[in-house]
C-alpha positions in Angstrom: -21.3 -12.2 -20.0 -17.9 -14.0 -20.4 -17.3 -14.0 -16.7 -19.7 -13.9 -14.0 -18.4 -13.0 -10.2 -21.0 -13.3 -7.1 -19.7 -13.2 -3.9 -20.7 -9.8 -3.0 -23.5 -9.5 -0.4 -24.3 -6.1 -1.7 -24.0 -3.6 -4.4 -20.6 -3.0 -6.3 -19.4 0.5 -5.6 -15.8 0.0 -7.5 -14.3 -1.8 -9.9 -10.4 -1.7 -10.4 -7.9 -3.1 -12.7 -4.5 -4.4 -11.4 -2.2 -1.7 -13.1 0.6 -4.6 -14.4 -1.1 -7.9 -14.2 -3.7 -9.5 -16.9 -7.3 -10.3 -15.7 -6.9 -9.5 -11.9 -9.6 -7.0 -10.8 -10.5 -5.5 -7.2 -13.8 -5.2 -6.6 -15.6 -3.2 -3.2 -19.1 -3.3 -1.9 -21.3 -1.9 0.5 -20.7 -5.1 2.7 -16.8 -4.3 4.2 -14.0 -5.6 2.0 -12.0 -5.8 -0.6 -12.1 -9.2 -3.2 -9.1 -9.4 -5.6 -10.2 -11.8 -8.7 -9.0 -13.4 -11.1 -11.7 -13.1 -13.4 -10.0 -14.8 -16.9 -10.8 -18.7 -13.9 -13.7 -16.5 -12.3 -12.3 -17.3 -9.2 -11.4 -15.0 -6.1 -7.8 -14.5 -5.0 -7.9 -12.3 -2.2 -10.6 -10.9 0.7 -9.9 -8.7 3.9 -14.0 -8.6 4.6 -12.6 -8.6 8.5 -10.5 -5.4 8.0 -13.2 -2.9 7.8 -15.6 -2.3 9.9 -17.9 0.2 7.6 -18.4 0.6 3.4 -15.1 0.9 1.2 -15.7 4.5 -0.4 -12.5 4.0 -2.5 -9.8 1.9 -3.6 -6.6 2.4 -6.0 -3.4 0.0 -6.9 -0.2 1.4 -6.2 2.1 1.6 -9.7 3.3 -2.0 -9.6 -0.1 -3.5 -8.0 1.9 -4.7 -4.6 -0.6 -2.9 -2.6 -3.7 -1.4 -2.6 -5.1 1.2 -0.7 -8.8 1.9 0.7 -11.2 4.8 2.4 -13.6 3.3 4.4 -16.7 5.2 5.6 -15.5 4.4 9.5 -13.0 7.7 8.6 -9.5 4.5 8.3 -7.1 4.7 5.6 -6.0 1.4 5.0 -2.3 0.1 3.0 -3.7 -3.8 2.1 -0.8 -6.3 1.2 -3.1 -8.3 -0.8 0.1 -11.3 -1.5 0.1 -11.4 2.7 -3.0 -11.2 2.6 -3.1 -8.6 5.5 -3.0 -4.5 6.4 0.2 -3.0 6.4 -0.7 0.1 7.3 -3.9 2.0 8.9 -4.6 5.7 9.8 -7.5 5.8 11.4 -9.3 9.4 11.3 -7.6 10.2 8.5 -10.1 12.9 8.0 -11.9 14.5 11.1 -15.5 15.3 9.3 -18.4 13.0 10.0 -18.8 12.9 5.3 -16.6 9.8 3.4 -13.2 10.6 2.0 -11.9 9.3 -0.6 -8.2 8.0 -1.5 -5.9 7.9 -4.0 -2.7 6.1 -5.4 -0.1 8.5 -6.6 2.5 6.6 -8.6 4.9 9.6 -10.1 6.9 11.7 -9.2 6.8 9.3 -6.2 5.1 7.5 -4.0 1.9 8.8 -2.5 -1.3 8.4 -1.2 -4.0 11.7 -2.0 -6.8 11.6 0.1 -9.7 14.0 0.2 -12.4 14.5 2.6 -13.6 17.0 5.4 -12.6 18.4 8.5 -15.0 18.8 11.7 -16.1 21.8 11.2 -17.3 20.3 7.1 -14.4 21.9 5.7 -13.1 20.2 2.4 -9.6 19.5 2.9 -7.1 17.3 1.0 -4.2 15.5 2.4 -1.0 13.7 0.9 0.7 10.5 2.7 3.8 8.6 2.6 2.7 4.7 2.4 5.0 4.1 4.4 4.2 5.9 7.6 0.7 6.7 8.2 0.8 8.5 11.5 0.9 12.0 10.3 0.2 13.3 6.8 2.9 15.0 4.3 0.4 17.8 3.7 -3.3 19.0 5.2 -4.5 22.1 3.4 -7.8 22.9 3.8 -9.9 23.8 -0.1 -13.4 25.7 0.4 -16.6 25.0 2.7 -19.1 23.4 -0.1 -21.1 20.5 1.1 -20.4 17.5 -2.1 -17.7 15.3 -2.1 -14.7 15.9 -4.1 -14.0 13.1 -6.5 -9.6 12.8 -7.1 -8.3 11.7 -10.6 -5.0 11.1 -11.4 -3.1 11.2 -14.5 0.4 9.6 -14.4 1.6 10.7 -17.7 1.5 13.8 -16.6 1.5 14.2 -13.0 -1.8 15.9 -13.0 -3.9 15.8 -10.4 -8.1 17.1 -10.8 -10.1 17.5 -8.4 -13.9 17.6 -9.2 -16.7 18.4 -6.9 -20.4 16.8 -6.8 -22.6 20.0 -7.7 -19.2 22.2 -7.8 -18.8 24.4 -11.2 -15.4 24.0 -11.6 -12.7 21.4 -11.8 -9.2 21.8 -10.0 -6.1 20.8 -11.2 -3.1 20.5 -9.5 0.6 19.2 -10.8 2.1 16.9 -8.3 
């Protein structure tokens, strides 16, 4: 390996390059937190390992990289202000269900946050913030009642959102 980085406890569950910035990667585990690195010196930049209380399911850059956000497995959606080095925003129960959600940077046509996950009574739902005011979501629409976690993808070329089911036999797409 060129670059070797070890401060995780735990397994790795994501790995994410900074959308503008050379050699800067975000890295989650199943011990609570986000580490920002700068992995060209190997060494870490950034942690918030007191911010969550449960696993990061997710994590995605906003377009210029000035923020990140996470889905924790405690049910929070969390805005991180990784140059503060602190939470900007936090919903927490961003989905009702008792399953992980996961969330989702939306760059264009402007800025969101997609989140999906599962209501309480396991219905899979998807949901569309403002980062800048987590108290109530933009959108709540309720998909299907399958039991696997739908998986988000985003493609900011096009402004095409797919949505893609563990065990499911289709993909949606949506245009944002």
């Amino acid at each position: 390996p060129v670059q070797r980085l070890t401060t995780h406890r735990r397994k790795v569950g994501t790995a994410d390059f900074h959308p503008c910035a050379n050699n800067v990667l975000a890295t989650t585990a199943t011990d609570p937190g986000v580490k920002i690195w700068d992995i060209e010196a190997g060494k870490e930049l950034f942690s918030n390992g007191d911010a969550h209380k449960d696993i990061i399911q997710g994590f995605s850059w906003n377009g210029n990289g000035s923020l990140g956000c996470t889905s924790s497995k405690d049910k929070t959606l969390r805005v991180l202000d990784p140059r503060q080095n602190t939470v900007a925003q936090q919903k927490e129960e961003a989905h009702m269900g008792v399953k992980g959600f996961r969330a989702l940077w939306l760059n264009k046509p402007k800025d969101y946050i997609f989140t999906v996950g599962f209501s309480k009574t396991s219905e899979r739902q998807y949901a569309l913030w403002d980062p800048k005011d987590l108290s109530k979501p933009l959108k709540l629409t309720g998909i299907d009642n399958a039991s696997g976690l739908i998986m988000p993808f985003y493609d900011n070329d096009t402004c095409v959102l797919y949505l893609a089911g563990k065990g499911d036999g289709n993909i949606r797409y949506f245009e944002v």
